[in-house]
Short mmCIF file of the C-alpha atoms (twelve columns), coordinates in Angstrom:
data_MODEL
# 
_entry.id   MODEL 
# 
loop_
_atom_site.group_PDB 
_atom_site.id 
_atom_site.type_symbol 
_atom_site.label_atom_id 
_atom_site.label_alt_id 
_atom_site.label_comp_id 
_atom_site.label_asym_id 
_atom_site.label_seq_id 
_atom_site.Cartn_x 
_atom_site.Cartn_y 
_atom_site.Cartn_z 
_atom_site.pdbx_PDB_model_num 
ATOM 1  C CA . UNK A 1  -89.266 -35.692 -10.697 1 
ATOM 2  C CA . UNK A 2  -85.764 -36.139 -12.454 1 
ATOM 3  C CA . UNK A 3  -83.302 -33.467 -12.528 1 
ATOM 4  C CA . UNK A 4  -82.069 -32.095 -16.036 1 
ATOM 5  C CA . UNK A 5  -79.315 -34.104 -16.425 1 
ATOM 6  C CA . UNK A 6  -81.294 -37.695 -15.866 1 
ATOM 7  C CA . UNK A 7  -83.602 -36.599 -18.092 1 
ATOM 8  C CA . UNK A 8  -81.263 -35.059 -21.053 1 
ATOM 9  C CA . UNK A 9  -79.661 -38.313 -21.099 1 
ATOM 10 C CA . UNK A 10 -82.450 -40.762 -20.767 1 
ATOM 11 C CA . UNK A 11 -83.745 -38.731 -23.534 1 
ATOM 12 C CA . UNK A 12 -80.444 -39.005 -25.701 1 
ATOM 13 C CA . UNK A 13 -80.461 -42.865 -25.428 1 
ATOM 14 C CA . UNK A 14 -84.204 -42.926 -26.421 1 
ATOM 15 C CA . UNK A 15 -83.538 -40.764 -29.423 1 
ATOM 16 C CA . UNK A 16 -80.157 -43.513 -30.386 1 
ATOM 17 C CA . UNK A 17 -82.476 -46.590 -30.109 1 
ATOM 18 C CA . UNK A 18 -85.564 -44.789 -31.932 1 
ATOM 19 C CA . UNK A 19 -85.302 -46.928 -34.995 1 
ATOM 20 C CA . UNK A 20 -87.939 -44.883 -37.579 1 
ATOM 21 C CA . UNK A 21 -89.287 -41.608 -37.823 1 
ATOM 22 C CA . UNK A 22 -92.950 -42.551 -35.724 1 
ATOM 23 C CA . UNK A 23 -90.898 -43.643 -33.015 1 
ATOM 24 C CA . UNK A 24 -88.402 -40.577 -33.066 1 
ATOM 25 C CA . UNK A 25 -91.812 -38.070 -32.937 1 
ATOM 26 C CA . UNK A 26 -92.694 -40.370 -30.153 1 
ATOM 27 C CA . UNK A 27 -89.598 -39.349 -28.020 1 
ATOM 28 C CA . UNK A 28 -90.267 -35.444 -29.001 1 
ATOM 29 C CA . UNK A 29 -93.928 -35.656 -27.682 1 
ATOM 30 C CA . UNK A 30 -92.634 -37.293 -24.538 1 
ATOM 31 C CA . UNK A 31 -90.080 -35.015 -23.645 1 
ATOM 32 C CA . UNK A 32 -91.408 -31.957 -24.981 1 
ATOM 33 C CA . UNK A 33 -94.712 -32.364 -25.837 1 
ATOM 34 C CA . UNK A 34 -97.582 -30.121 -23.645 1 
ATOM 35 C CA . UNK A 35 -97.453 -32.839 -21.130 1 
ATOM 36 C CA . UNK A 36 -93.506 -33.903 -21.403 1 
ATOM 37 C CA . UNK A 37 -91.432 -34.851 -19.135 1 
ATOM 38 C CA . UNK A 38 -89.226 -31.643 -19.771 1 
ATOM 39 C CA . UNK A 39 -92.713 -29.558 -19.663 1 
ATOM 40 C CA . UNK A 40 -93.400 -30.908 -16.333 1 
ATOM 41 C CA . UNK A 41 -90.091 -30.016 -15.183 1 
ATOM 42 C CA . UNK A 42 -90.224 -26.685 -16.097 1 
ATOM 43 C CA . UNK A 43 -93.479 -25.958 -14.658 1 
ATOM 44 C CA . UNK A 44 -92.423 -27.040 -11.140 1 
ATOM 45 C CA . UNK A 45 -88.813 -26.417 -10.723 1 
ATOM 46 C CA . UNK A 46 -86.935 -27.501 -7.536  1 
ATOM 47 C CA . UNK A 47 -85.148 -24.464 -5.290  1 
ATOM 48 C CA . UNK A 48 -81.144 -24.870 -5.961  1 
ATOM 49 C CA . UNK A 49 -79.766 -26.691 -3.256  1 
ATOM 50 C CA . UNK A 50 -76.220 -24.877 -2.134  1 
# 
C-alpha cells in the first residue's frame, strides 16, 4: 500500500491528464470510490514509524 503522499500526487497527475468529464469521474471512483485507493488506505492504516 502507498503512503498519502504517493498517492495524493499520483492522483493530482491523473486528475491534469484526465482530458473529459467520464475520465475525471473515473479518477474520483478510483481514489475515493467504496473500493479506492484512498478507501483502502484508510481502512488499514500503517502504525507511525518514529
Amino acid at each position: 500500500m502507498e503512503n498519502l503522499s504517493s498517492l495524493t500526487q499520483e492522483a493530482l497527475q491523473l486528475v491534469v491528464k484526465a482530458d473529459n468529464l467520464d475520465s475525471l469521474e473515473q479518477v474520483r471512483v478510483d481514489f475515493l470510490g467504496k473500493k479506492g485507493h484512498l478507501t483502502a488506505l484508510l481502512k488499514n492504516p500503517r502504525p507511525a514509524v518514529r
